[in-house]
MARGUGU-843829 format. One record per atom (N, C-alpha, C): residue in one letter; x, y, z. Coordinates in steps of 0.02 Angstrom, whole numbers, padded with zeros to 5 digits, always signed. Layout:
! residues N
AXYZ;...
//
This chain:
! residues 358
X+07069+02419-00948;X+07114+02460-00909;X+07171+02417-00883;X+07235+02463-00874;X+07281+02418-00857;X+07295+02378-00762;X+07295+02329-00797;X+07288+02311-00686;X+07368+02294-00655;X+07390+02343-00657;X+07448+02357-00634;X+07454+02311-00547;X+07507+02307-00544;X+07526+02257-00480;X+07570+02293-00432;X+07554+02285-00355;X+07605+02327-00315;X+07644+02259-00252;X+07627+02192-00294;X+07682+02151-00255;X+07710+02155-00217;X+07773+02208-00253;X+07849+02220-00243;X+07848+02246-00188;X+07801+02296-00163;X+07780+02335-00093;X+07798+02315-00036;X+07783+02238-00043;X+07750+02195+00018;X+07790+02169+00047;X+07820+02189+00137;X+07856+02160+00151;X+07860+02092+00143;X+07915+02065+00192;X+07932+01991+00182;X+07953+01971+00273;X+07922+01978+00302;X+07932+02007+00363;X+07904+01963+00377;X+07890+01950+00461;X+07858+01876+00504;X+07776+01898+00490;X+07765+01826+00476;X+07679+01825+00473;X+07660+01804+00545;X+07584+01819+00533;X+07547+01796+00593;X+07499+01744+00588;X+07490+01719+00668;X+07428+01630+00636;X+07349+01677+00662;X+07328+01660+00644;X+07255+01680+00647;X+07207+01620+00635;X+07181+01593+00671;X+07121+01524+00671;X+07151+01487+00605;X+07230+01479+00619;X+07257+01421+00567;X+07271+01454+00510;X+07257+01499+00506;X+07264+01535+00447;X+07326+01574+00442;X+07385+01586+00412;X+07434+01635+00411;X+07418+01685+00375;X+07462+01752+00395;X+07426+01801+00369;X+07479+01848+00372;X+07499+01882+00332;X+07582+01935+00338;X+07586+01970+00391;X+07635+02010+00407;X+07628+02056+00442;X+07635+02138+00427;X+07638+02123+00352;X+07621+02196+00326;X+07570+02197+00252;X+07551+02240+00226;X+07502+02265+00189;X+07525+02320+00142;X+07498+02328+00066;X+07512+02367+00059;X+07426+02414+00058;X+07447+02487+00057;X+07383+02514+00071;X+07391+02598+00055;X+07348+02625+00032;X+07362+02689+00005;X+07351+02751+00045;X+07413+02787+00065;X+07413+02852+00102;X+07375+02894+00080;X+07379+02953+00131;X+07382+03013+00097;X+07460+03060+00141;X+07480+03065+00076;X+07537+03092+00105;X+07543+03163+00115;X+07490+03203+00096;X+07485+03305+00159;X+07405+03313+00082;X+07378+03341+00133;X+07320+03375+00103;X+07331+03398+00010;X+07295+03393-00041;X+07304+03406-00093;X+07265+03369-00143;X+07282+03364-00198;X+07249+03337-00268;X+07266+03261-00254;X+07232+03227-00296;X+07245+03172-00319;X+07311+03127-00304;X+07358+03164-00320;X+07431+03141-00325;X+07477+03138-00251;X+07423+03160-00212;X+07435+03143-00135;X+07423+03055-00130;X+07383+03056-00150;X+07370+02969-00140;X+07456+02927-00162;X+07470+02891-00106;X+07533+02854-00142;X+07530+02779-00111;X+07546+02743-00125;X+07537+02659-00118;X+07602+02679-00067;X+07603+02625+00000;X+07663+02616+00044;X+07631+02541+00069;X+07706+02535+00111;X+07707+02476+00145;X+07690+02499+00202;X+07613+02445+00227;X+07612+02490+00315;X+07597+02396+00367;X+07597+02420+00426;X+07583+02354+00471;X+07513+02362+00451;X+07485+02277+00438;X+07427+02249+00443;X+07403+02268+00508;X+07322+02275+00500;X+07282+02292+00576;X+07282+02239+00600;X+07270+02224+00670;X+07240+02167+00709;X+07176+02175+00715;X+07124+02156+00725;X+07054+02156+00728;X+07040+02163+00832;X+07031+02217+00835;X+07014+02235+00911;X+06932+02182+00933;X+06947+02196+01011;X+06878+02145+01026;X+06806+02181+00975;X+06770+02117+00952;X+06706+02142+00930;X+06713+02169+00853;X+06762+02158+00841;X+06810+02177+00754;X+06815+02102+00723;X+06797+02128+00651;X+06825+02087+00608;X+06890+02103+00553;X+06929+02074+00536;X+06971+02075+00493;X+06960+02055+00426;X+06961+02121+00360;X+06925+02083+00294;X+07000+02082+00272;X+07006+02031+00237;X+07049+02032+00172;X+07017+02065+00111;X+07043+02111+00095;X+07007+02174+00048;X+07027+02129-00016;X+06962+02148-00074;X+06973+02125-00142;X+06952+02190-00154;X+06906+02218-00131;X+06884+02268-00199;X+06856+02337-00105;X+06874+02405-00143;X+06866+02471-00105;X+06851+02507-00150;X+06768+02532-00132;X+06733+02568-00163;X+06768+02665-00160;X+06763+02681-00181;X+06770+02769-00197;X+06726+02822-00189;X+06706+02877-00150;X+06659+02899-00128;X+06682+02983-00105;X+06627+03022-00128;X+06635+03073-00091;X+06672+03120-00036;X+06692+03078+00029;X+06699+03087+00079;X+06793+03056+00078;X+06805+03044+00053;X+06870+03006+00021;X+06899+03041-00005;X+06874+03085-00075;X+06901+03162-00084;X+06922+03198-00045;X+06858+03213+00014;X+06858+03269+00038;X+06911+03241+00098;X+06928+03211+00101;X+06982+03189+00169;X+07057+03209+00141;X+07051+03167+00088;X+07111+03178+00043;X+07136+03260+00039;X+07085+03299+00021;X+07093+03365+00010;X+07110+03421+00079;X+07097+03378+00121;X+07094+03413+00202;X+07038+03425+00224;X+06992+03431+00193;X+06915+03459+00219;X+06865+03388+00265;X+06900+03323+00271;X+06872+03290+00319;X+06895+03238+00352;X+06931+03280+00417;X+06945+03241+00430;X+06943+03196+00484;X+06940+03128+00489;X+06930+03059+00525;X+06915+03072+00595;X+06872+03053+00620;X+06828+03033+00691;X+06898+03004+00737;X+06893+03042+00797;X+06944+03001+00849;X+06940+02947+00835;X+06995+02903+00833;X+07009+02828+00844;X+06990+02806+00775;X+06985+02830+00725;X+06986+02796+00670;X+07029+02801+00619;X+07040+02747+00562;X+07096+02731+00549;X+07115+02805+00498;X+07168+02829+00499;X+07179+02895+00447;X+07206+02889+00389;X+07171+02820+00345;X+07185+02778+00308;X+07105+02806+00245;X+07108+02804+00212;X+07060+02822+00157;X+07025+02760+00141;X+06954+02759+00147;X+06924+02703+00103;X+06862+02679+00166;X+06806+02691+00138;X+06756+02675+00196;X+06714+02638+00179;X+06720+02577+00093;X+06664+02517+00094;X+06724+02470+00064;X+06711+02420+00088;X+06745+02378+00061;X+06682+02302+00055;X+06737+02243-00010;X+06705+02173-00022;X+06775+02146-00014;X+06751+02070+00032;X+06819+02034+00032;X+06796+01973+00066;X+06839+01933+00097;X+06839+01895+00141;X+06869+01898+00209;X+06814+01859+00267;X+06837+01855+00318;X+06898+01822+00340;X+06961+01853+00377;X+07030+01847+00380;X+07044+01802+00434;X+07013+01856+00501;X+07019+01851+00570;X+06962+01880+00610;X+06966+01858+00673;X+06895+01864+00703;X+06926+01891+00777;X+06917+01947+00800;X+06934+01980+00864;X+06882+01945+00922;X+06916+01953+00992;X+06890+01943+01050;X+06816+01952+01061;X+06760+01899+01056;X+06705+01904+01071;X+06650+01939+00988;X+06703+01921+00952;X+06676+01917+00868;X+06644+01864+00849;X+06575+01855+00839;X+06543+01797+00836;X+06493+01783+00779;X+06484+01833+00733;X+06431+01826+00700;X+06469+01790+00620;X+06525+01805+00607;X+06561+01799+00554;X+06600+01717+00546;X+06617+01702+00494;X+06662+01644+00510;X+06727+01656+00444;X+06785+01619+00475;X+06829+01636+00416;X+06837+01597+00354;X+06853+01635+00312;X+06853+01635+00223;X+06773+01644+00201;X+06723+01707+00237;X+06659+01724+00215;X+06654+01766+00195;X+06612+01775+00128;X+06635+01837+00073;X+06593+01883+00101;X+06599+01957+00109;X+06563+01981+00146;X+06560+02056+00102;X+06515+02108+00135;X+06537+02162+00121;X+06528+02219+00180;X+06570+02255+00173;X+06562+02302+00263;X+06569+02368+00230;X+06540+02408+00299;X+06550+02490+00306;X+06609+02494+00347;X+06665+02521+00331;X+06726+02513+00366;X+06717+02594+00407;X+06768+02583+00442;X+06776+02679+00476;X+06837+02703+00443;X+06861+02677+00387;X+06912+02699+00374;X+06971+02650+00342;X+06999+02654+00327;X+07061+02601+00298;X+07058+02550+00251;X+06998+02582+00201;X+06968+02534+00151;X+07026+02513+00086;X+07055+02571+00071;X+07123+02571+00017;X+07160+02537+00055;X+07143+02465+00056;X+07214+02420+00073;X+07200+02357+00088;X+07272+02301+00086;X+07254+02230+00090;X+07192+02198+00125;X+07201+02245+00183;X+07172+02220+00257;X+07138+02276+00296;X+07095+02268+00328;X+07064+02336+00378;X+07004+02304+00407;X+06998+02311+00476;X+06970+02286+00543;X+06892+02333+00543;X+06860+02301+00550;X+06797+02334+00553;X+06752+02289+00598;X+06704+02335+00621;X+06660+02321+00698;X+06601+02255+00657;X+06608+02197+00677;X+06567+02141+00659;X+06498+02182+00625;X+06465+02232+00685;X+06388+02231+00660;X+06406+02282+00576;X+06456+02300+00553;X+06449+02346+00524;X+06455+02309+00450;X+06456+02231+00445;X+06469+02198+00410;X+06421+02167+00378;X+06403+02157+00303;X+06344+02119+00286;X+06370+02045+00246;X+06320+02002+00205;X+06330+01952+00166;X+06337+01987+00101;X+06376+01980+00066;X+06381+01979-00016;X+06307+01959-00044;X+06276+01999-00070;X+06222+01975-00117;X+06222+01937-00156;X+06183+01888-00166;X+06177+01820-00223;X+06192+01850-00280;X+06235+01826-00299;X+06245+01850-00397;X+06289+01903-00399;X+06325+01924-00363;X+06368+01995-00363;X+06448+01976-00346;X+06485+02003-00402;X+06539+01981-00404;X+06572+02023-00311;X+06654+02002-00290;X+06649+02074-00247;X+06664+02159-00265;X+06692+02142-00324;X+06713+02232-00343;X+06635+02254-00346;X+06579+02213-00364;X+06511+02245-00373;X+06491+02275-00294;X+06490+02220-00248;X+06462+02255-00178;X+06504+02278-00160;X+06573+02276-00171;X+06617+02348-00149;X+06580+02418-00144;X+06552+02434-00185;X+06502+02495-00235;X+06447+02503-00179;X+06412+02466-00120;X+06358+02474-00093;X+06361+02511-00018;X+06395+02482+00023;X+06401+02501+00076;X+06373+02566+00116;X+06441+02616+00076;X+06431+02689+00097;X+06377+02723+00076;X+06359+02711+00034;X+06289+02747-00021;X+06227+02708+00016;X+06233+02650+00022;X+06167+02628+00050;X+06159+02644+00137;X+06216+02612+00151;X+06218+02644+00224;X+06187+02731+00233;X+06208+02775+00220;X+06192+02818+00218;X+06122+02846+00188;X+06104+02826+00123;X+06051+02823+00122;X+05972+02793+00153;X+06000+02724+00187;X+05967+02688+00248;X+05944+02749+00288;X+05999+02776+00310;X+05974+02792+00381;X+05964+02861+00387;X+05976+02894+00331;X+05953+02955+00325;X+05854+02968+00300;X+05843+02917+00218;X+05801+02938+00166;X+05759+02886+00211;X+05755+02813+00251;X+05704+02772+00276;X+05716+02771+00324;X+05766+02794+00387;X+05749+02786+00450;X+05747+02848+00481;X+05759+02891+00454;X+05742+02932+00486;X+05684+02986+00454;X+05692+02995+00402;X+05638+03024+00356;X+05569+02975+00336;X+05565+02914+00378;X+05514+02873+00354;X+05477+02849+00296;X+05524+02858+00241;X+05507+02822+00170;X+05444+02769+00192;X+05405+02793+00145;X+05363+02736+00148;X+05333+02728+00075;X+05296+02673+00069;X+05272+02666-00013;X+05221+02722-00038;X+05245+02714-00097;X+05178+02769-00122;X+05210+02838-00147;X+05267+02867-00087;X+05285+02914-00056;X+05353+02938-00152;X+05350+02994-00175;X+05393+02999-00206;X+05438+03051-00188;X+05492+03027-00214;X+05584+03055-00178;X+05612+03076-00245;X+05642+03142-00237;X+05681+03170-00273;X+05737+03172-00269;X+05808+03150-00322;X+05850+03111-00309;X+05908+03157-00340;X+05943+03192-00325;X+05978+03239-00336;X+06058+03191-00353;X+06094+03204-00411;X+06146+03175-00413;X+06132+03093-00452;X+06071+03099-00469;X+06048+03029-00489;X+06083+02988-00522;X+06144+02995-00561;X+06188+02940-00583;X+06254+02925-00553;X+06252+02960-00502;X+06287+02953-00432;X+06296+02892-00404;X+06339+02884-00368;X+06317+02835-00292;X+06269+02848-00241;X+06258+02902-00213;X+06220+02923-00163;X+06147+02926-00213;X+06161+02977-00267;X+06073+02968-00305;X+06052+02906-00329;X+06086+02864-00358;X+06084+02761-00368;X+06036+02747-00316;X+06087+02744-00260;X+06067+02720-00217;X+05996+02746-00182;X+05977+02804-00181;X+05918+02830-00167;X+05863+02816-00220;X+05892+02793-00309;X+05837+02797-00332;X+05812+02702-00317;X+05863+02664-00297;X+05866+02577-00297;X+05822+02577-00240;X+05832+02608-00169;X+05809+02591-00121;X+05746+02641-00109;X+05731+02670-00127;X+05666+02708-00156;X+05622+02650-00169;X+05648+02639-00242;X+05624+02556-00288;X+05598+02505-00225;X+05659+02494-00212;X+05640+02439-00157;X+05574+02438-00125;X+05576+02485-00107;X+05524+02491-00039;X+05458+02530-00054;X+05461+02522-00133;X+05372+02536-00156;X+05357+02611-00152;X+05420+02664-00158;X+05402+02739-00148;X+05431+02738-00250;X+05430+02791-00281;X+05446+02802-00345;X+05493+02866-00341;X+05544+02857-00370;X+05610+02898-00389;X+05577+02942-00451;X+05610+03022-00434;X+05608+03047-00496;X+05715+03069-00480;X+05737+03048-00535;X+05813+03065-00529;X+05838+03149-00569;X+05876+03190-00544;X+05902+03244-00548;X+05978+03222-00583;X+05969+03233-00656;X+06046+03222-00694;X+06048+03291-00725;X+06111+03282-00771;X+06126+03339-00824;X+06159+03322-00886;X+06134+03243-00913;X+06139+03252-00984;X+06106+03180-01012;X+06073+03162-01053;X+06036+03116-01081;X+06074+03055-01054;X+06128+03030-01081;X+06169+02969-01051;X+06156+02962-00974;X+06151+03010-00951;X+06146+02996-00850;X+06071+02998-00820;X+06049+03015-00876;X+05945+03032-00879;X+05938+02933-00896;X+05964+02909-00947;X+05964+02835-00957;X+05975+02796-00923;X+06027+02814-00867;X+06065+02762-00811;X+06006+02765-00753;X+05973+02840-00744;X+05955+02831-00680;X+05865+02793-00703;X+05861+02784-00765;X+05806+02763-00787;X+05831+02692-00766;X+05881+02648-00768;X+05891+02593-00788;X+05897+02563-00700;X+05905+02618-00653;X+05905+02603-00608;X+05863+02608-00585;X+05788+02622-00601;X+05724+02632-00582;X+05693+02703-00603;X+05711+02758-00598;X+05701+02827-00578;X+05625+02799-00638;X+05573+02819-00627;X+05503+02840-00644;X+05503+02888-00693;X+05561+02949-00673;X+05546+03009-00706;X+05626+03037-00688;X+05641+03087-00755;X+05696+03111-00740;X+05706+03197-00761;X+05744+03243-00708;X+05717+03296-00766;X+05803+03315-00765;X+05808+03361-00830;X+05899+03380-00836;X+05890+03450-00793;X+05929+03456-00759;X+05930+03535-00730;X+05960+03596-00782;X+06012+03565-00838;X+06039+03599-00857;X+05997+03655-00930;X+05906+03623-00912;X+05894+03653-00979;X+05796+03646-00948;X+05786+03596-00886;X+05724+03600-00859;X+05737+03629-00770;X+05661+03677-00755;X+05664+03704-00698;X+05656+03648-00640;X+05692+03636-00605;X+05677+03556-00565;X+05621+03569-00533;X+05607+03625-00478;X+05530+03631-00448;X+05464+03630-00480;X+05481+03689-00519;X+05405+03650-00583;X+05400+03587-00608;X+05461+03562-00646;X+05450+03490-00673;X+05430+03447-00612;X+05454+03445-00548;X+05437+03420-00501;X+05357+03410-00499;X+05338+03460-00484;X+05253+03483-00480;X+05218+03439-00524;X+05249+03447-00610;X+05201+03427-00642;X+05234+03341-00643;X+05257+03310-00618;X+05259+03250-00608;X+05240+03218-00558;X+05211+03273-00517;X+05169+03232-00456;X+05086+03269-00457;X+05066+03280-00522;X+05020+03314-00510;X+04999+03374-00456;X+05053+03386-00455;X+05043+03485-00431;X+05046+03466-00348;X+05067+03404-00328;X+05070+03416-00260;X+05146+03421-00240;X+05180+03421-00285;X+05265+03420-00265;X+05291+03348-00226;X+05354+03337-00210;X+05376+03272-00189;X+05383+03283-00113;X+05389+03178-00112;X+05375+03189-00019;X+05443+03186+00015;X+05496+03194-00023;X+05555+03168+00011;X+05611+03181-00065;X+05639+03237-00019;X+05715+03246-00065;X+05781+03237-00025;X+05817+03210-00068;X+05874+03183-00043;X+05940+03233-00085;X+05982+03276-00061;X+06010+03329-00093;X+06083+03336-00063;X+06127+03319-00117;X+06206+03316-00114;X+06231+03364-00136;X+06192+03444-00158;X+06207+03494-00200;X+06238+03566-00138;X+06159+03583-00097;X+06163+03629-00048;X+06168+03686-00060;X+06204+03753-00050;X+06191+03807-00097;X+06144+03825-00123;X+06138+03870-00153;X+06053+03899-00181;X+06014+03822-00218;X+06026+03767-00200;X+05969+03720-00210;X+05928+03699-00149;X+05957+03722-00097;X+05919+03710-00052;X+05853+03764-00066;X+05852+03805-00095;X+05783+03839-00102;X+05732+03809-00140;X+05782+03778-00204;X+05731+03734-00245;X+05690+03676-00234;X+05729+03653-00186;X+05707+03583-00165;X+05642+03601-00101;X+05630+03670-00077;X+05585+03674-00035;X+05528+03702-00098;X+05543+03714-00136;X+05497+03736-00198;X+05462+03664-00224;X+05501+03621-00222;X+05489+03552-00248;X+05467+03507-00210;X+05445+03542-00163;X+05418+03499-00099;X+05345+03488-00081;X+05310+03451-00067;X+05232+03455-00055;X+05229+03462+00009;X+05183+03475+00051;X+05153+03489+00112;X+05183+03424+00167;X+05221+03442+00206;X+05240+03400+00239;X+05310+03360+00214;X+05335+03395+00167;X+05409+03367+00130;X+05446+03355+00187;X+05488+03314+00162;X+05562+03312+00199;X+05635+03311+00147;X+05656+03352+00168;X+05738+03357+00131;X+05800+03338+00178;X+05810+03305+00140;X+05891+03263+00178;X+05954+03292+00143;X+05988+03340+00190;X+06058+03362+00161;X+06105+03317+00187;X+06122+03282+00121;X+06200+03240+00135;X+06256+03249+00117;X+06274+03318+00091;X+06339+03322+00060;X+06311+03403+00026;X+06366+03448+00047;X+06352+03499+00008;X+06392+03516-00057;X+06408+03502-00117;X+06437+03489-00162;X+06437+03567-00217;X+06381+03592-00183;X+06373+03643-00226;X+06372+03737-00181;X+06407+03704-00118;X+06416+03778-00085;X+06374+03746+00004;X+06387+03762+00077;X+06395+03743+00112;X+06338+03803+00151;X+06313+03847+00120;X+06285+03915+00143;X+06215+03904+00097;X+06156+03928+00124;X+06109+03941+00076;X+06053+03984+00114;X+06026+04006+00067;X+05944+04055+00106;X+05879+04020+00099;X+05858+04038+00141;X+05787+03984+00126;X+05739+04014+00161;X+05671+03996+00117;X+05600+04037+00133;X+05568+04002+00182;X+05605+04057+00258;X+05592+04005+00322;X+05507+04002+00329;X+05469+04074+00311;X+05392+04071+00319;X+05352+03997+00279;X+05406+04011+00219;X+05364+03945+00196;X+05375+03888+00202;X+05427+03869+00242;X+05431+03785+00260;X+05382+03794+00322;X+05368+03842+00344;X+05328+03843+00424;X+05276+03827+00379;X+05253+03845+00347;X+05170+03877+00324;X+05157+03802+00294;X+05211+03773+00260;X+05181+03687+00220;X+05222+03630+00266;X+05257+03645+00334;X+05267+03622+00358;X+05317+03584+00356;X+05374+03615+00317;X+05416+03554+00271;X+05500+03556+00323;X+05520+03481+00323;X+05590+03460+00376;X+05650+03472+00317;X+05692+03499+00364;X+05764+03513+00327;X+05815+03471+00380;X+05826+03415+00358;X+05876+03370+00400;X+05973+03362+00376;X+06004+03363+00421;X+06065+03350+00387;X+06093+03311+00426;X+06151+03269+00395;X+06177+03206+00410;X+06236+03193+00389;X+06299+03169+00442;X+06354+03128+00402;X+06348+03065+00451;X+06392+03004+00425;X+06373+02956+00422;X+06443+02930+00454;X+06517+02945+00434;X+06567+02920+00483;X+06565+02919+00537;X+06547+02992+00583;X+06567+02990+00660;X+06513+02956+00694;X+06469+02911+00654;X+06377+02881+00685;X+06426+02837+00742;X+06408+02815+00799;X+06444+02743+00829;X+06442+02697+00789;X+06464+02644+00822;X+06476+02580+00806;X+06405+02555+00805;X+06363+02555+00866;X+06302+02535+00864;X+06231+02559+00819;X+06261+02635+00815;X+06218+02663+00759;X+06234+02613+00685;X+06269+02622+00666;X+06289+02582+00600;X+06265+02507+00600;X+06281+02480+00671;X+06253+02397+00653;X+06170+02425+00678;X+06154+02445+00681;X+06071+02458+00675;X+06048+02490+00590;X+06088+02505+00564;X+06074+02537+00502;X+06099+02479+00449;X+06129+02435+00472;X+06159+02355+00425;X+06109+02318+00433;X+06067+02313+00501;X+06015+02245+00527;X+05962+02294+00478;X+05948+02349+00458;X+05895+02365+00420;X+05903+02334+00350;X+05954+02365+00343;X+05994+02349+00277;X+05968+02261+00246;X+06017+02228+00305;X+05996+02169+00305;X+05924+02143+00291;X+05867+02161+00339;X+05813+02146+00356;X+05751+02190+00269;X+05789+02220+00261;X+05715+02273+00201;X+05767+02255+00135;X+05825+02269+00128;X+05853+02290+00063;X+05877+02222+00045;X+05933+02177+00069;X+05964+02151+00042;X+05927+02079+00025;X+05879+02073+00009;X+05813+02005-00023;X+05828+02039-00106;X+05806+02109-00095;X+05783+02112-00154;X+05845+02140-00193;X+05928+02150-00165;X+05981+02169-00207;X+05999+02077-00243;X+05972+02028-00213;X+05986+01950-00230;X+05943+01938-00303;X+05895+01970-00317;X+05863+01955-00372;X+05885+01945-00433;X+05869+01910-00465;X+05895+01904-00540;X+05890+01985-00579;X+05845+01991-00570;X+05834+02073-00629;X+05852+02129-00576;X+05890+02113-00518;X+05920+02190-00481;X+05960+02231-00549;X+05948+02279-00552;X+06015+02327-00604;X+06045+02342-00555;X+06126+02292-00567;X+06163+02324-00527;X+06197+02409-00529;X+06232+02425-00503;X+06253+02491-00536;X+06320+02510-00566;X+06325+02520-00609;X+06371+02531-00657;X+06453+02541-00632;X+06505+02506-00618;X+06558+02510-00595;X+06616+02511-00665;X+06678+02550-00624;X+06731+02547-00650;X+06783+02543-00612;X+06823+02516-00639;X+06868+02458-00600;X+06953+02497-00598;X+06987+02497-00558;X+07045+02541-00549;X+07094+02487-00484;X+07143+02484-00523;X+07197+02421-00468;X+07224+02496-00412;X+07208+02441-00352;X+07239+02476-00296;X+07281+02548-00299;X+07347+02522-00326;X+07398+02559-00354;X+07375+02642-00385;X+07312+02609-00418;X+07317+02685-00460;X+07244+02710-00425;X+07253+02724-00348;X+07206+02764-00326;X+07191+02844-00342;X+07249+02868-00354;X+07267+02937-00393;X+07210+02946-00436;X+07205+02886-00490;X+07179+02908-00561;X+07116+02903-00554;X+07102+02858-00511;X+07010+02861-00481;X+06975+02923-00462;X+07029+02944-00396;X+07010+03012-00398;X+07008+03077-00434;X+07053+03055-00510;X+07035+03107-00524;X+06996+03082-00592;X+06963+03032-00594;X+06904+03028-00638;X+06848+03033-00588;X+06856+03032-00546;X+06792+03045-00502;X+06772+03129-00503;X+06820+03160-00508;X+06814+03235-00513;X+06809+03261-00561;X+06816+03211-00629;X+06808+03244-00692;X+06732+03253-00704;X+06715+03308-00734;X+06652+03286-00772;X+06637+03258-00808;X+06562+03236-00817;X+06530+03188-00859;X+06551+03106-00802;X+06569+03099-00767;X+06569+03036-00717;X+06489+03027-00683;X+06475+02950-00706;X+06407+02920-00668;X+06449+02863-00645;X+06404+02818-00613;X+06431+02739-00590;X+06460+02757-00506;X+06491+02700-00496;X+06532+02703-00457;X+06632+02688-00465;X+06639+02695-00459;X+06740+02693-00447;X+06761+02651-00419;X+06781+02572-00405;X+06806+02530-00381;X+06895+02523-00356;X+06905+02520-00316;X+06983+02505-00308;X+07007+02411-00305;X+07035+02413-00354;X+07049+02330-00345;X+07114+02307-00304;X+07128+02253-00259;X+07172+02244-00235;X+07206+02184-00277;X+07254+02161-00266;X+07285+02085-00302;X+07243+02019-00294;X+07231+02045-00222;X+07176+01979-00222;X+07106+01970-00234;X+07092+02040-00267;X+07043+02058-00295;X+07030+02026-00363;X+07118+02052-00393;X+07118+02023-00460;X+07106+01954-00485;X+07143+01923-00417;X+07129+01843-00434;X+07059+01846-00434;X+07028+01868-00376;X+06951+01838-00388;X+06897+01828-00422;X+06920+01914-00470;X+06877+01923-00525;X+06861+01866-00593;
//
């Protein structure tokens, strides 16, 4: 793909010193210029953030692409008071600058963070705890790809739904980011993935990412196949980005004491459901978004992160997850391969200094 360059953007304006370090005083970084398609996204020249007390400053190489990024773009979500109204919520880079009473970080440390926002661009300030280490062996456009999907999955599918081993999770969207990530950290932690795709190539990926078992929706009934892959007791934990009349299925696909995690309704925002029978097998219907969490919620969902997941993303035989790579500039075209069909993996945004790094 072509890695087009947006240089020319960049002012030439007074820089700033930062712990010896100089650093511009502008950025380039991608708008949204009024609610709409794709072609709202446009590269501008904007002022670099300063890193507020308890903030860090990344120098962005690589901004992952996600769900919630669309839907901002499109008008349907939009940004938590006080956060940046800037698109892009995982980023990989290095540490820039270090705000008032910022202590855990040091500068030029490759890192990767859950940003609140302002990930499409040079630079963007994010709350220290919300920040992790780069995993052993992972380029940064790769942990670009982790953040938002794991974050969210953290603290939805194991901290609050109590994943535990043994336990099998139904993984809706499975060659996804959000289903990846549910079928990896599933893996992790000794429970078994069955992944929810719709065509042989994305039935292979979520195999390669662990999934145990996979069924196509587009030609198998997911609640029965469910059943007969857990021996007729149904699964203990579904994780569901669809919503709309799947929320019925997934209580069909549920064993006694299920839990379903709605994270994204992708497939309609309304649904009916057989309230007698979640009473009668006892089964939880939870829902969750993950931007407006605090600051402190999130660095409690990174120290997990930290503490259970990220040993075993360092491994030699981790499968990482399948990325594609897109220069800053052409945030447009990401989004609209992200909306095309037939898309698995994740979507990467590369910056210049991304490019060098690669």
């Amino acid at each position: 793909m072509r890695q087009s360059s947006a240089k020319g953007l960049q002012s030439k304006s007074a820089s700033a010193m930062h712990g010896g370090m100089t650093l511009p005083s502008m950025m380039n970084a991608i708008a949204i210029t009024a609610p709409g398609g794709p072609e709202m996204l446009q590269l501008r020249p904007l002022a670099r953030p300063e890193p507020a007390s308890g903030e860090v400053l990344i120098r962005v190489a690589a901004a992952g692409v996600n769900g919630p990024d669309l839907a901002q773009r499109a008008g349907f979500y939009d940004p938590p008071p006080g956060a940046s109204p800037l698109p892009g919520l995982e980023v990989a880079g290095e540490i820039a600058a270090l705000g008032a009473g910022a202590t855990h970080w040091q500068l030029g440390q490759k890192v990767m963070a859950l940003a609140n926002g302002g990930g499409y661009a040079d630079y963007v300030a994010v709350p220290e705890g919300q920040v992790l280490p780069v995993p052993e062996g992972w380029a940064l456009p790769e942990a670009a790809a982790l953040p938002e999907t794991w974050f969210t999955v953290t603290q939805t599918l194991v901290m609050r739904a109590g994943l535990a081993p043994g336990m099998t999770v139904l993984a809706h969207g499975a060659s996804g980011g959000i289903g990846g990530a549910v079928i990896q950290i599933a893996t992790l932690l000794g429970a078994r993935a069955i992944g929810v795709v719709s065509s042989p190539e994305k039935a292979a990926y979520a195999r390669r990412l662990g999934a145990f078992a996979t069924i196509d929706y587009t030609r198998e009934d997911i609640a029965l196949k469910a059943r007969e892959l857990t021996d007729g007791r149904g699964v203990d934990r579904v994780v569901d980005v669809v919503g709309g009349a799947m929320a019925a299925i997934n209580v069909a696909a549920c064993a006694r004491g299920g839990h379903i995690l709605q994270v994204s309704t992708l497939g309609g925002g309304k649904a009916s459901l057989p309230l007698r029978e979640m009473m009668a097998r006892e089964i939880t219907l939870s829902g969750s978004t993950l931007r407006p969490q605090t600051s402190a919620t999130k660095a409690a969902i990174a120290a997990r992160i930290g503490a259970d997941l990220l040993p075993g993303l360092s491994r030699p035989d981790f499968e990482k997850p399948e990325i594609r790579v897109f220069p800053l500039a052409e945030a447009a075209a990401a989004h609209a391969a992200m909306e095309a069909r037939g898309h698995w993996g994740k979507l990467v945004l590369v910056t210049d200094f991304g490019a060098q790094e690669r």
